[in-house]
C-alpha positions as a Markdown table, in Angstrom:
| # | Residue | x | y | z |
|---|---|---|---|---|
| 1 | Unk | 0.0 | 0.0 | 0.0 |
| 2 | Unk | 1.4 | 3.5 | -1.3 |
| 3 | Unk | 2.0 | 6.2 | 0.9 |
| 4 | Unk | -0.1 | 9.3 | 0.4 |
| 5 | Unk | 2.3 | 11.7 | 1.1 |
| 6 | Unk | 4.8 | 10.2 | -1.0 |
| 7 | Unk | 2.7 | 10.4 | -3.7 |
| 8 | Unk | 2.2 | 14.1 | -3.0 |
| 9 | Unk | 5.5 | 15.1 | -3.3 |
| 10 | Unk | 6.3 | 13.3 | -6.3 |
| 11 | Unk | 3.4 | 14.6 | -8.0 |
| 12 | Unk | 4.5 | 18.5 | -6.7 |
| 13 | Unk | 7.8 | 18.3 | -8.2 |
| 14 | Unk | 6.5 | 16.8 | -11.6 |
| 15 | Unk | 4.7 | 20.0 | -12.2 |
| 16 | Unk | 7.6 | 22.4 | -10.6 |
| 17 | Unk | 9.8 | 20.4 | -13.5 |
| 18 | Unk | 7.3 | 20.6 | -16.1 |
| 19 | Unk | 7.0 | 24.8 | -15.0 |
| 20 | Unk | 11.0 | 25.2 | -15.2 |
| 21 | Unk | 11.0 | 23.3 | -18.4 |
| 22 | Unk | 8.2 | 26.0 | -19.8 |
| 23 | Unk | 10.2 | 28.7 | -18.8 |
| 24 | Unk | 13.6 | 27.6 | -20.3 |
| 25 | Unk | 11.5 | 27.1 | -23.4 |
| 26 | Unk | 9.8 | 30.6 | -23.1 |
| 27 | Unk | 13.2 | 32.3 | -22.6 |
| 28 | Unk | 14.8 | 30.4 | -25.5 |
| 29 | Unk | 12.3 | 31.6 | -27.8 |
| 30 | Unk | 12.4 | 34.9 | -26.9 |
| 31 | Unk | 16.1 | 35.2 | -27.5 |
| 32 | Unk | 15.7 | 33.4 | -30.6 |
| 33 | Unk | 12.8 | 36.2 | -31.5 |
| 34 | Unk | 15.2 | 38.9 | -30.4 |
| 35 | Unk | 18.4 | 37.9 | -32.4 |
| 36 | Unk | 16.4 | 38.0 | -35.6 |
| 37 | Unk | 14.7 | 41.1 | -34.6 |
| 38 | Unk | 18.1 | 42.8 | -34.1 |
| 39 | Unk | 19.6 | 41.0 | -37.1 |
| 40 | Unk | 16.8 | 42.7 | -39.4 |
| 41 | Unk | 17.3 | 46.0 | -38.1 |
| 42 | Unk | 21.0 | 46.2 | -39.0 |
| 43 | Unk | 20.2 | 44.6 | -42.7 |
| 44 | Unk | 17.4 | 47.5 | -42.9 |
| 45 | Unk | 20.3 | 49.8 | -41.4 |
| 46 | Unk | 23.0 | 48.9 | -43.7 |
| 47 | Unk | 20.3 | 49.1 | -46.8 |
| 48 | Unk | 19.6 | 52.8 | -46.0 |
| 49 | Unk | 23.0 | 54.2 | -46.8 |
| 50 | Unk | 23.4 | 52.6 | -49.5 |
| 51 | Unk | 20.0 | 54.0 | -51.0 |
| 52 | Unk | 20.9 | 57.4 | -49.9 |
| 53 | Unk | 24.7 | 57.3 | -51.3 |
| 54 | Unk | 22.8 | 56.3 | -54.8 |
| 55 | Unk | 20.3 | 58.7 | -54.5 |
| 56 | Unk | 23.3 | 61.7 | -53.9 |
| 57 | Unk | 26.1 | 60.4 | -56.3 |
| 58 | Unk | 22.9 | 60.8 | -58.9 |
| 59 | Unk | 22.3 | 64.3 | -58.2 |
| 60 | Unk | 25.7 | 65.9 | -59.6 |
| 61 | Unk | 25.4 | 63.6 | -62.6 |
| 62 | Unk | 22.0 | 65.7 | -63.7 |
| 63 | Unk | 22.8 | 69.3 | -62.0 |
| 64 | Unk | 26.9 | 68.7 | -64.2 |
| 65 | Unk | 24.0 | 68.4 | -67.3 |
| 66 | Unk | 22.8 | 71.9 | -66.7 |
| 67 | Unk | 24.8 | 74.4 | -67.9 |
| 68 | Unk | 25.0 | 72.4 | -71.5 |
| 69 | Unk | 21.5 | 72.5 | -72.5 |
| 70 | Unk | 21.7 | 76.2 | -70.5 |
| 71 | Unk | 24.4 | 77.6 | -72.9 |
| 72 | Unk | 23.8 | 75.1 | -76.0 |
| 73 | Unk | 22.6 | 78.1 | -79.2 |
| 74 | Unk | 23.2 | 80.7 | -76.7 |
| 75 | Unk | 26.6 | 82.7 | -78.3 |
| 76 | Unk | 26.4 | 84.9 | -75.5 |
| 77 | Unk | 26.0 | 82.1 | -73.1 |
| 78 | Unk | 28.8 | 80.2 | -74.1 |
| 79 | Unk | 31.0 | 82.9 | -74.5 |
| 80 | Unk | 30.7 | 83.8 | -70.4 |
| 81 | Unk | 31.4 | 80.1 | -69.5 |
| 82 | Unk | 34.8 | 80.7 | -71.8 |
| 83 | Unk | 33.2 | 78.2 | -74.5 |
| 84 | Unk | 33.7 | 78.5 | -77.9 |
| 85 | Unk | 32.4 | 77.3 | -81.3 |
| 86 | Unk | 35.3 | 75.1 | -83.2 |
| 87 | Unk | 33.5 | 75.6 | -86.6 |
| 88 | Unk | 32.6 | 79.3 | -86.5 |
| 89 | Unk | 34.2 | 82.0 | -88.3 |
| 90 | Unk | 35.3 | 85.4 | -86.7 |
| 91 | Unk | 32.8 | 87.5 | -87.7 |
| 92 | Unk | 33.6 | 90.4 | -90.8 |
| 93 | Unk | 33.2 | 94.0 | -90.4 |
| 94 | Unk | 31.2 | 96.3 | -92.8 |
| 95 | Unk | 33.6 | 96.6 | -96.0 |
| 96 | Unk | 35.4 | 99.8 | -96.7 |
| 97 | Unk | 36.7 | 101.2 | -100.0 |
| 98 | Unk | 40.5 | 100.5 | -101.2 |
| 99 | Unk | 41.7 | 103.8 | -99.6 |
| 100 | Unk | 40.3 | 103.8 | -96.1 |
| 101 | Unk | 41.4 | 102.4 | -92.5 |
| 102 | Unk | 39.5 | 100.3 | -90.0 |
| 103 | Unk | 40.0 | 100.1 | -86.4 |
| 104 | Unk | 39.9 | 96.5 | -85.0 |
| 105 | Unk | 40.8 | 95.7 | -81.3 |
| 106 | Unk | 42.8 | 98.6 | -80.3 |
| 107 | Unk | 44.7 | 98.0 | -84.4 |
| 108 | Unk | 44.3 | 100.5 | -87.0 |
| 109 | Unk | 44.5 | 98.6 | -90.6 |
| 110 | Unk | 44.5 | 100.1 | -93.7 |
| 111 | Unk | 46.1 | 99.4 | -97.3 |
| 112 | Unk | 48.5 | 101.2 | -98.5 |
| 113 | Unk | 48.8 | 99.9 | -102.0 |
| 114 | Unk | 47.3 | 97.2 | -104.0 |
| 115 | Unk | 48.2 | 96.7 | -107.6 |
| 116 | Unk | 48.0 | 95.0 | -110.6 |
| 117 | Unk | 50.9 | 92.9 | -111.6 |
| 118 | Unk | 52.3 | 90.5 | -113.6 |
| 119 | Unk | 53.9 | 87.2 | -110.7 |
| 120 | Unk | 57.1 | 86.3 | -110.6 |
| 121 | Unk | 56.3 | 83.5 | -108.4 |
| 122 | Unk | 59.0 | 80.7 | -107.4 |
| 123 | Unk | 58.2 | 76.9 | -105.3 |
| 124 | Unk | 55.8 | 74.5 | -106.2 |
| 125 | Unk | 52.2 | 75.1 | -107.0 |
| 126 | Unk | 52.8 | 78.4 | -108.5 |
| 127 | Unk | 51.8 | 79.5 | -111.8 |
| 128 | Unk | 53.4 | 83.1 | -112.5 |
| 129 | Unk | 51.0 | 85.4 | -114.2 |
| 130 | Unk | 48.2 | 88.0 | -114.1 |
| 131 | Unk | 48.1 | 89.0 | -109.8 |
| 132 | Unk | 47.4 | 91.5 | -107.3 |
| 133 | Unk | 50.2 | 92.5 | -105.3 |
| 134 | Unk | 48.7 | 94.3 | -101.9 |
| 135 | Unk | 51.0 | 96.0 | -99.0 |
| 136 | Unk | 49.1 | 96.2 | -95.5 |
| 137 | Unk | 49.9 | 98.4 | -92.8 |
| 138 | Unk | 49.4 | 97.8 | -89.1 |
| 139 | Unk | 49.3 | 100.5 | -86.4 |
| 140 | Unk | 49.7 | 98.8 | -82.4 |
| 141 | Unk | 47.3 | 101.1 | -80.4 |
| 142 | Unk | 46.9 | 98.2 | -77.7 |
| 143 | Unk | 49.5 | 99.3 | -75.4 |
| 144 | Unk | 51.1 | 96.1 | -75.4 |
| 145 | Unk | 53.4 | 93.9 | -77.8 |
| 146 | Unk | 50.9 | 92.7 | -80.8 |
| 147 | Unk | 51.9 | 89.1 | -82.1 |
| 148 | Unk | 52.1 | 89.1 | -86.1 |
| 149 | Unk | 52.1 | 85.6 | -86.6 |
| 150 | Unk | 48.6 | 84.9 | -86.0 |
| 151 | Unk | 47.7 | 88.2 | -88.7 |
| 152 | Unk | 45.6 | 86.2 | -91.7 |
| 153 | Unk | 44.9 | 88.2 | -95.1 |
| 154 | Unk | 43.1 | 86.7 | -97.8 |
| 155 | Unk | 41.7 | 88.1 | -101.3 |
| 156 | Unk | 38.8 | 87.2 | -103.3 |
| 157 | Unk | 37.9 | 88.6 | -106.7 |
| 158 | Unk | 34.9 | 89.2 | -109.1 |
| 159 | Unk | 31.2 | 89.3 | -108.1 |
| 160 | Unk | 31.6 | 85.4 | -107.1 |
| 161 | Unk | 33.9 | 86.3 | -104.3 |
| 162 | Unk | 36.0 | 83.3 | -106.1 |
| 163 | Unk | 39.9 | 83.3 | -103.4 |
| 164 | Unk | 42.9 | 84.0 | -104.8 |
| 165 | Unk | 45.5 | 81.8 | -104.4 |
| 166 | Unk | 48.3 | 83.6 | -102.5 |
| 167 | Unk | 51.8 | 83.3 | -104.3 |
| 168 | Unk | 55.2 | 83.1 | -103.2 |
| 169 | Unk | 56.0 | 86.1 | -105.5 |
| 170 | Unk | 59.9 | 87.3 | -104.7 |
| 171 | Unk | 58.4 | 90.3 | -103.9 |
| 172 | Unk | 56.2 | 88.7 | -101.1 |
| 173 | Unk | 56.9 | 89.9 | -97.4 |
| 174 | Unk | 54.4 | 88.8 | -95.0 |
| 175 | Unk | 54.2 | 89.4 | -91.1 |
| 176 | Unk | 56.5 | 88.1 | -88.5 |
| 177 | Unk | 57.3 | 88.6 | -85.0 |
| 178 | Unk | 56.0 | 91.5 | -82.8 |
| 179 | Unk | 55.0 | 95.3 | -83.0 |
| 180 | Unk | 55.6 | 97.1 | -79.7 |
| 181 | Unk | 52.9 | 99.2 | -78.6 |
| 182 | Unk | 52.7 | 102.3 | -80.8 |
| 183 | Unk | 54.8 | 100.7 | -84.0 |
| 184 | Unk | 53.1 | 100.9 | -87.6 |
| 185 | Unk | 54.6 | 98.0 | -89.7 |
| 186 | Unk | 53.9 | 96.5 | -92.9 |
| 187 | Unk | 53.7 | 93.5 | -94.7 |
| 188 | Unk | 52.8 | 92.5 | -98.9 |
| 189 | Unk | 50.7 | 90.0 | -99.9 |
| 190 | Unk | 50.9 | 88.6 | -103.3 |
| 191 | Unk | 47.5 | 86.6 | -104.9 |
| 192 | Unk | 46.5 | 85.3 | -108.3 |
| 193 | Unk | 44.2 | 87.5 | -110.0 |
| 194 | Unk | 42.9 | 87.3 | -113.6 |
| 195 | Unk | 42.7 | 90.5 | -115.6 |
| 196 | Unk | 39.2 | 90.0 | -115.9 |
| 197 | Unk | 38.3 | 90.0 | -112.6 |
| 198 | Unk | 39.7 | 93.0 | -111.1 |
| 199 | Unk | 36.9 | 94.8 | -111.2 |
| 200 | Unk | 35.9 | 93.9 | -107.8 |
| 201 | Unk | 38.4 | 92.7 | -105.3 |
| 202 | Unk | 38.3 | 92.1 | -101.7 |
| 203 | Unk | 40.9 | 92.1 | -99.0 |
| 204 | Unk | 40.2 | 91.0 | -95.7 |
| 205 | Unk | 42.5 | 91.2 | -92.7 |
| 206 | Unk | 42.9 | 89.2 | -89.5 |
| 207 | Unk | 44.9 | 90.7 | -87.0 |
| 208 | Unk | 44.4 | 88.1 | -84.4 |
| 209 | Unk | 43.2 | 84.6 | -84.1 |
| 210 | Unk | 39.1 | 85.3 | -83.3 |
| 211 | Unk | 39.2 | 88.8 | -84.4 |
| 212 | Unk | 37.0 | 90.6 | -86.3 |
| 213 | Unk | 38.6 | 90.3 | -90.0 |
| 214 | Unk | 38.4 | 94.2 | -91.8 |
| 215 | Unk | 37.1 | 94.0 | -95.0 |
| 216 | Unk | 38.4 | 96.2 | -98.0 |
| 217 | Unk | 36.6 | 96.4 | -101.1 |
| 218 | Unk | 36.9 | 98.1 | -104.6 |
| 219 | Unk | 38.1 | 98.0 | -108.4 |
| 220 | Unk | 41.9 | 97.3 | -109.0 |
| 221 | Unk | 43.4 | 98.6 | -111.8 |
């Protein structure tokens, strides 16, 4: 025969066991819940930068765009930004007759002669014959040294405005070096000109890369 109390206190600590066992489970799922809930909240933490950082290394790429399609057919535009057009011509001034002078960033430019002649041209690709032989004078208002190298004449003839060729005539002299500030110099030009076409002839004159060219304009006898 069992004793009742026996059975009492086996029975007691089968449910104190079966109570600590619930517990242990309880607080092993709750660290379980708690590792994933911190896990997810760096992944989510980690994601954010990264979304930012895209979103601001985007933003220069469209504001750099900008000032292209601000300046893009805008001379003006382009010209404050110190842009300029490969393919475009310095503008020409009004033409003048044979006998006057134009002023053209701080240089005075006139021609002092321009003739009919007959070439005595020397070198390859020259064909002596009927030419106009032209003399151009530069006076250095600028105040500073004027570079001659970059000065660009050119001729074209007849109501077609077809170019003369420029020929190396022995009595050719064009410009070189520097005029100080104040200096007049001069330089000749020889072109190939047919008689017929003399009755209109234009000289135009260059006195700096992306200058205004001066324009001279007249019959040459």
């Amino acid at each position: 025969m069992s004793d009742p109390v026996q059975e009492n206190g086996v029975r007691r600590r089968a449910v104190l066991i079966g109570a600590a066992a619930v517990v242990v489970v309880a607080v092993v799922v709750a660290l379980v819940l708690g590792l994933r809930s911190g896990d997810d909240e760096g992944t989510a933490a980690d994601a954010a930068p990264t979304t930012s950082s895209a979103a601001s290394s985007a933003a220069p790429s469209s504001s750099a765009a900008a000032p292209s399609s601000a300046t893009a057919g805008d001379p003006a535009a382009a010209a404050t930004t110190g842009e300029a057009s490969a393919d475009q011509l310095p503008d020409s001034l009004p033409a003048v007759a044979l006998d006057q002078s134009v002023a053209v960033s701080g240089v005075s430019v006139s021609l002092t002669s321009i003739e009919a002649i007959q070439s005595n041209a020397e070198g390859p690709g020259n064909v002596n014959g009927p030419a106009v032989r032209v003399t151009v004078e530069l006076t250095n208002d600028t105040g500073a040294d004027l570079s001659l190298d970059g000065v660009s004449v050119n001729l074209t003839h007849g109501e077609d405005l077809t170019p003369g060729s420029p020929l190396d005539d022995v009595t050719q002299a064009p410009f070189t070096g520097t005029a100080a500030p104040g200096s007049t110099v001069r330089a000749v030009y020889v072109f190939s000109v047919p008689a017929g076409e003399r009755g209109r002839v234009d000289v135009s004159v260059g006195v700096a890369p992306g200058a205004s060219y001066a324009v001279f304009s007249g019959p040459v006898s």
